[in-house]
PAVEXMAR-239285 format. One record per residue (C-alpha): residue number from 1; residue in one letter; x negated, z, y. Coordinates in Angstrom, 3 decimals, decimal comma, always signed. Example, Ala and Ser with C-alpha at 12.3 -4.5 7.8 and 13.67 -1.06 7.14 Angstrom:
atom k:1 | r:A | px:-12,300 | pz:+7,800 | py:-4,500 $
atom k:2 | r:S | px:-13,670 | pz:+7,140 | py:-1,060 $
! end
This chain:
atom k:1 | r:X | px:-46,104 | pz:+37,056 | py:+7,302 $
atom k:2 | r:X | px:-42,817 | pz:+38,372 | py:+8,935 $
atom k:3 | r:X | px:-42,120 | pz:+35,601 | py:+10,638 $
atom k:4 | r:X | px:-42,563 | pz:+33,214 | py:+7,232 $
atom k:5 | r:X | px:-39,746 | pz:+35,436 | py:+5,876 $
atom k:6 | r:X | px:-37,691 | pz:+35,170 | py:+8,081 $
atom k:7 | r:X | px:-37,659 | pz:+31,159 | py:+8,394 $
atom k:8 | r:X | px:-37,529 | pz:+31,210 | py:+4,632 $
atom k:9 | r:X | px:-34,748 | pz:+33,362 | py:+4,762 $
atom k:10 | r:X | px:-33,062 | pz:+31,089 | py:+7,159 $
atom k:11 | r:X | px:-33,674 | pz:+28,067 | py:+4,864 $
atom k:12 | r:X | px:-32,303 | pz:+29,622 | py:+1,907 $
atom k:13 | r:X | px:-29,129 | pz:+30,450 | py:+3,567 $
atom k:14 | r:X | px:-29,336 | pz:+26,932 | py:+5,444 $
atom k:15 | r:X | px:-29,761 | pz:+25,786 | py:+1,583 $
atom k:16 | r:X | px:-26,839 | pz:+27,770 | py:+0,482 $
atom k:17 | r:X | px:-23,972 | pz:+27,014 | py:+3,105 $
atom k:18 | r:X | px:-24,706 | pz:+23,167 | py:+2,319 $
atom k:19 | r:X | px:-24,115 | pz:+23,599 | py:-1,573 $
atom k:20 | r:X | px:-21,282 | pz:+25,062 | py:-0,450 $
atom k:21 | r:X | px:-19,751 | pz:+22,602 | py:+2,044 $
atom k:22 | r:X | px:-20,929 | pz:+19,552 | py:-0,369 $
atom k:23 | r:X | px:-18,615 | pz:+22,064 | py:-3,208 $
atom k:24 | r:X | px:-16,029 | pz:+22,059 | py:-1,277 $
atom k:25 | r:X | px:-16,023 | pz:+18,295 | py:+0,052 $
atom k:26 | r:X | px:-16,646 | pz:+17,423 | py:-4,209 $
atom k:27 | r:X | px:-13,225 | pz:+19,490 | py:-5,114 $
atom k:28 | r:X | px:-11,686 | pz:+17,881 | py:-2,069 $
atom k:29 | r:X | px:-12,027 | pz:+14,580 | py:-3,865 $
atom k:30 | r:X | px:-11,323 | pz:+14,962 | py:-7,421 $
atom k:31 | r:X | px:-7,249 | pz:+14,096 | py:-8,046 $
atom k:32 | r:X | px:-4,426 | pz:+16,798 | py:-7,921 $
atom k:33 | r:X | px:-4,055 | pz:+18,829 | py:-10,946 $
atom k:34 | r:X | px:-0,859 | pz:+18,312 | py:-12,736 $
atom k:35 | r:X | px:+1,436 | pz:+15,605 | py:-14,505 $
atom k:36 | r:X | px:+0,640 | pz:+11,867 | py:-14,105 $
atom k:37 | r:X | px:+1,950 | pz:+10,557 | py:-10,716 $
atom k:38 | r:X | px:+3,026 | pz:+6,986 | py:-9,974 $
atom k:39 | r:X | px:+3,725 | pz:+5,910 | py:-6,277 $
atom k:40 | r:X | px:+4,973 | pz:+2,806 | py:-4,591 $
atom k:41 | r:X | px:+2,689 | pz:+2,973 | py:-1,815 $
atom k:42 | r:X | px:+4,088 | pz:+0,578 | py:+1,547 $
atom k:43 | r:X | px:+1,168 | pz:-0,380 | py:+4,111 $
atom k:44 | r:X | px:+2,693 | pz:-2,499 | py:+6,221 $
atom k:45 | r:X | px:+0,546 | pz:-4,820 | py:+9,158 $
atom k:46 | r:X | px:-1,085 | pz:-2,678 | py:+11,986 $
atom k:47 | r:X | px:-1,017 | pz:+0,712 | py:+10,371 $
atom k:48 | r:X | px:-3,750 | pz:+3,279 | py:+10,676 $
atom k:49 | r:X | px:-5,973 | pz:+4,526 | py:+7,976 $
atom k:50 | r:X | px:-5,119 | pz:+8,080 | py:+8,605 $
atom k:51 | r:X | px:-1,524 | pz:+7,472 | py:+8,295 $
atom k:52 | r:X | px:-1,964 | pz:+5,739 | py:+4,861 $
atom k:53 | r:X | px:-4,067 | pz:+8,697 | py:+4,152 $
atom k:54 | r:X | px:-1,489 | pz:+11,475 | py:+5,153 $
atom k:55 | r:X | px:+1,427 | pz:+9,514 | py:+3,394 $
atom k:56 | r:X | px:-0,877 | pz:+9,886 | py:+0,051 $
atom k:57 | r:X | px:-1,115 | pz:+13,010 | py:+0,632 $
atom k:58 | r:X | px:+2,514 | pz:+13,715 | py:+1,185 $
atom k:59 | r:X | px:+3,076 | pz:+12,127 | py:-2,120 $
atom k:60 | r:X | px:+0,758 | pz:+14,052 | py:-4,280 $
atom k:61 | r:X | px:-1,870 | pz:+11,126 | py:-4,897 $
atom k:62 | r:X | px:-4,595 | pz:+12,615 | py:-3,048 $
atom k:63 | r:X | px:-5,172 | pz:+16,454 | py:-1,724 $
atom k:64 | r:X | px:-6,713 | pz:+16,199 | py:+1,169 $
atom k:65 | r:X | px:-5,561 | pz:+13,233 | py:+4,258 $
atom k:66 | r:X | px:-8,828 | pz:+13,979 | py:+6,217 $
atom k:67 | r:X | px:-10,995 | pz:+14,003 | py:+3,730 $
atom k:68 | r:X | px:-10,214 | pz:+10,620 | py:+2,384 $
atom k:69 | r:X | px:-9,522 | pz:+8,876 | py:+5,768 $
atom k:70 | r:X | px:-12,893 | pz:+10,154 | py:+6,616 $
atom k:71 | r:X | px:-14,267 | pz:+8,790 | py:+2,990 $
atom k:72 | r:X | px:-12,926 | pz:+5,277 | py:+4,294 $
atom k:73 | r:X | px:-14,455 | pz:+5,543 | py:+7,364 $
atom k:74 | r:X | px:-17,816 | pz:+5,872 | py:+5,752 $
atom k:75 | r:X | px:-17,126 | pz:+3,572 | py:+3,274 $
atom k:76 | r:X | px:-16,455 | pz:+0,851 | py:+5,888 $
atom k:77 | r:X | px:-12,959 | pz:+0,454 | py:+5,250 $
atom k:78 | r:X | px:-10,455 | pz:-3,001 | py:+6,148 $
atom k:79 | r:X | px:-7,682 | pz:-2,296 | py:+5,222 $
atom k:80 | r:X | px:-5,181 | pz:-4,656 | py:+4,013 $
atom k:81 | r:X | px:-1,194 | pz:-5,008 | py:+4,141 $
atom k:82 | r:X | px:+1,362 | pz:-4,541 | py:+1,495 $
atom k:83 | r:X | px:+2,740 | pz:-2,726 | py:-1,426 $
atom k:84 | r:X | px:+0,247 | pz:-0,999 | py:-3,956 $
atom k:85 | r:X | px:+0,993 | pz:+1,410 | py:-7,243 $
atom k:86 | r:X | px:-1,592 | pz:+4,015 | py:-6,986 $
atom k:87 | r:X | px:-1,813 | pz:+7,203 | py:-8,731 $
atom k:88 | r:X | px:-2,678 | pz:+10,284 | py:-8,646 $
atom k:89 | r:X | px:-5,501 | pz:+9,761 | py:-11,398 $
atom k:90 | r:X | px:-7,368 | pz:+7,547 | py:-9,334 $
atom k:91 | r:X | px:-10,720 | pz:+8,418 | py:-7,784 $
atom k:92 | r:X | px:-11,119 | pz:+8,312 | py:-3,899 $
atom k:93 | r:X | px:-13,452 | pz:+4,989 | py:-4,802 $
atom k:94 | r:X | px:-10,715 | pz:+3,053 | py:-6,771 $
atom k:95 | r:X | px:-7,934 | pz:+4,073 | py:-3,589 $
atom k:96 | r:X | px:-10,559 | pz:+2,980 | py:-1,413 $
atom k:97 | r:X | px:-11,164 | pz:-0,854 | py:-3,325 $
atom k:98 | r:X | px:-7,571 | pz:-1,159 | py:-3,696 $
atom k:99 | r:X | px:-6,414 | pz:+0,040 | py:-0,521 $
atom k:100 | r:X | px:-9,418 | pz:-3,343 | py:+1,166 $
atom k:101 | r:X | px:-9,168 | pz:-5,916 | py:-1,609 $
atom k:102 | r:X | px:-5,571 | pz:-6,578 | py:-1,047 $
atom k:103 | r:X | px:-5,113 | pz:-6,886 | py:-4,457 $
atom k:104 | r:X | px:-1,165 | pz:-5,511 | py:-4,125 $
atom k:105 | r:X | px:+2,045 | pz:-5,702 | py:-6,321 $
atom k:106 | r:X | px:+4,232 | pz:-8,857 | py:-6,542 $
atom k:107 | r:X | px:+7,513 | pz:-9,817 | py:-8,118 $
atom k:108 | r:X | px:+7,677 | pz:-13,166 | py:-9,800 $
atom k:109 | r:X | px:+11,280 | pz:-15,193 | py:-9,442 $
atom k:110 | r:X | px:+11,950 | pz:-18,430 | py:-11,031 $
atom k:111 | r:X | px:+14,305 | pz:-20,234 | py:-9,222 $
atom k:112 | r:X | px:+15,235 | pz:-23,135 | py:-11,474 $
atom k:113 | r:X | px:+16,975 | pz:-26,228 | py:-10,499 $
atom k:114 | r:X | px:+20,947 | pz:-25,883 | py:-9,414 $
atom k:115 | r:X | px:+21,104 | pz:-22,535 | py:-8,676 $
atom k:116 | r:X | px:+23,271 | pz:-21,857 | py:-5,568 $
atom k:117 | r:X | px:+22,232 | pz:-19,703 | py:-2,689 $
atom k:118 | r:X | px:+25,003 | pz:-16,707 | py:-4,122 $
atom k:119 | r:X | px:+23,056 | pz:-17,320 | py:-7,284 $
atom k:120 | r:X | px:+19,818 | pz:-17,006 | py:-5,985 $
atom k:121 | r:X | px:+20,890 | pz:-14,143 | py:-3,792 $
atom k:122 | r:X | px:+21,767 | pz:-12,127 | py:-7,028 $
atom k:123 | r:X | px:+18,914 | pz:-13,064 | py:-8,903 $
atom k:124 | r:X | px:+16,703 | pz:-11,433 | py:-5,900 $
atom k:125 | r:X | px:+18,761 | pz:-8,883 | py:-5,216 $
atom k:126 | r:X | px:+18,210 | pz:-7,702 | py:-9,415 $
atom k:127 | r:X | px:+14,498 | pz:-8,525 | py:-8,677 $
atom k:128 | r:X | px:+14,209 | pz:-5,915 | py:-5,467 $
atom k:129 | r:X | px:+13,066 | pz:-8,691 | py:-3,423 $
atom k:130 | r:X | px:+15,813 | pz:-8,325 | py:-0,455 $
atom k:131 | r:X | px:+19,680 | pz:-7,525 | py:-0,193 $
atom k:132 | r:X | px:+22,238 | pz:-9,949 | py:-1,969 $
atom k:133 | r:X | px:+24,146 | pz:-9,857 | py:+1,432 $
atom k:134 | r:X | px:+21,544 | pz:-10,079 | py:+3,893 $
atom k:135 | r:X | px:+19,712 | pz:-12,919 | py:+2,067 $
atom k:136 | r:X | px:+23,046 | pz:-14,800 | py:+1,913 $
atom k:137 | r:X | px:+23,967 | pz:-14,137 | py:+5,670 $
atom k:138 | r:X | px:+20,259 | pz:-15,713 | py:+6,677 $
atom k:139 | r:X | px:+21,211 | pz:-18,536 | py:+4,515 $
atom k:140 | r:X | px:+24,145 | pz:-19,382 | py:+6,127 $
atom k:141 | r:X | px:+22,814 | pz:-18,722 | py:+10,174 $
atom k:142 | r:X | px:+22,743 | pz:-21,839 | py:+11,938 $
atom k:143 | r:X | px:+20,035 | pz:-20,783 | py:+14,316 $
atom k:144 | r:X | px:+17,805 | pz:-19,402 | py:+12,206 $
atom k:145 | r:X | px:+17,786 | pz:-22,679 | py:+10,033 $
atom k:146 | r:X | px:+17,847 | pz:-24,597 | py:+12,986 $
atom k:147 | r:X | px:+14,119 | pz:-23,499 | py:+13,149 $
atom k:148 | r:X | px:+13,011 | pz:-25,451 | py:+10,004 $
atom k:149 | r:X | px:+14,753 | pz:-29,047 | py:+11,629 $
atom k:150 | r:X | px:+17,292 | pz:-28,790 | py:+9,177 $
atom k:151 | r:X | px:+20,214 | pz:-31,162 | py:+9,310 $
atom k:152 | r:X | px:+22,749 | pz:-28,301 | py:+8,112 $
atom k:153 | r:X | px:+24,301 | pz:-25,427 | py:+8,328 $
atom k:154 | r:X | px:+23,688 | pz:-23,601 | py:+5,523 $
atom k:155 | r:X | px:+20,305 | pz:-23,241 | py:+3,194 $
atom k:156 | r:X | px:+22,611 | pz:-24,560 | py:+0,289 $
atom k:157 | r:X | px:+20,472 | pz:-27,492 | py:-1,385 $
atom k:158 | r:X | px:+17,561 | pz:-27,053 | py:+0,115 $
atom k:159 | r:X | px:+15,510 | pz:-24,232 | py:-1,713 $
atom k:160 | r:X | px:+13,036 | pz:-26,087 | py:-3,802 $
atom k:161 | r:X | px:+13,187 | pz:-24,839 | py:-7,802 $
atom k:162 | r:X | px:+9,908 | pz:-22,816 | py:-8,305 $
atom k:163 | r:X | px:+8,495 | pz:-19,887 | py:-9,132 $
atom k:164 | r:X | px:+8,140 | pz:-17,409 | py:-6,287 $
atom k:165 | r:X | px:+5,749 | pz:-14,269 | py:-5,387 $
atom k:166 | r:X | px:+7,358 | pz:-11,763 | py:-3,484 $
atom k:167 | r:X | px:+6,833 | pz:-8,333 | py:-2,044 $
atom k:168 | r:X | px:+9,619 | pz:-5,510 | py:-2,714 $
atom k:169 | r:X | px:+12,134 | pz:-4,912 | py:-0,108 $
atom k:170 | r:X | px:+11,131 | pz:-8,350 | py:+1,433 $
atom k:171 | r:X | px:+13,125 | pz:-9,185 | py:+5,097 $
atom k:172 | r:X | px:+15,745 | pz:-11,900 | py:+3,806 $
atom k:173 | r:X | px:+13,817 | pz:-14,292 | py:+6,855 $
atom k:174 | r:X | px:+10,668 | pz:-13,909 | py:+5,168 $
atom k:175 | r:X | px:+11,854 | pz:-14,682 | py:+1,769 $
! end
């Protein structure tokens, strides 16, 4: 009868240190307290998901790095490149989705017909696509166009009129 005590003794404070840990883990995961919280979050190729994770953290969005990098982990995570607006409202589950369905922030830029490339350097410079100056000095060096087999020096002419999807703070050799 001693014995039976004892292991039920054990169990019940077994029983109680888990409530507690799974507690704790629960608070870990519900959002900061405090105002509403926007962020421009940057994940660029090749990062880790702990470093995403401490830079939310840093930010306000989510309390605890470890805890969510080790949520991903569980949750099989893939994570995906580029700019995202998260917030700290948002559940571990909707950072997570976000974070692996790619499904990031892009500016739209029309680019109609005539436009020269100081004009189109403005107009994506106003957008936050990439620098007026540094989109303008790719434009106009030869060796970089000299990659695309074009017979000139500069890009003037040869950017088609469209409508564009870009990242913020794009490389002007990427747009």
């Amino acid at each position: 009868m001693k014995v039976f005590k004892i292991l039920l003794s054990i169990l019940l404070i077994l029983v109680l240190l888990a409530g507690i840990f799974v507690f704790c883990i629960y608070n870990l995961m519900q959002s900061p307290s405090g105002d509403f919280k926007e962020y421009k979050l940057s994940v660029p190729s090749g990062v880790s998901y702990f470093s995403v994770s401490q830079d939310l953290e840093n930010n306000g969005i989510i309390k605890n790095a470890k805890v969510f990098y080790y949520y991903s982990r569980y949750k099989q995570a893939n994570l995906k490149s580029g700019v995202y607006t998260v917030n700290n409202k948002m559940s571990f589950d909707e950072l997570h989705t976000l974070l692996n369905t790619g499904k990031q922030e892009y500016i739209t830029v029309s680019i109609p017909e005539g436009f020269t490339i100081s004009t189109v350097a403005k107009l994506l410079e106003e957008n936050g696509v990439t620098s007026s100056r540094d989109f303008i000095e790719t434009a106009k060096d030869a060796s970089f166009i000299s990659q695309f087999n074009i017979p000139s020096t500069t890009l003037e002419g040869y950017i088609f009129p469209d409508t564009y999807y870009f990242t913020p703070e794009m490389n002007a050799e990427d747009v």
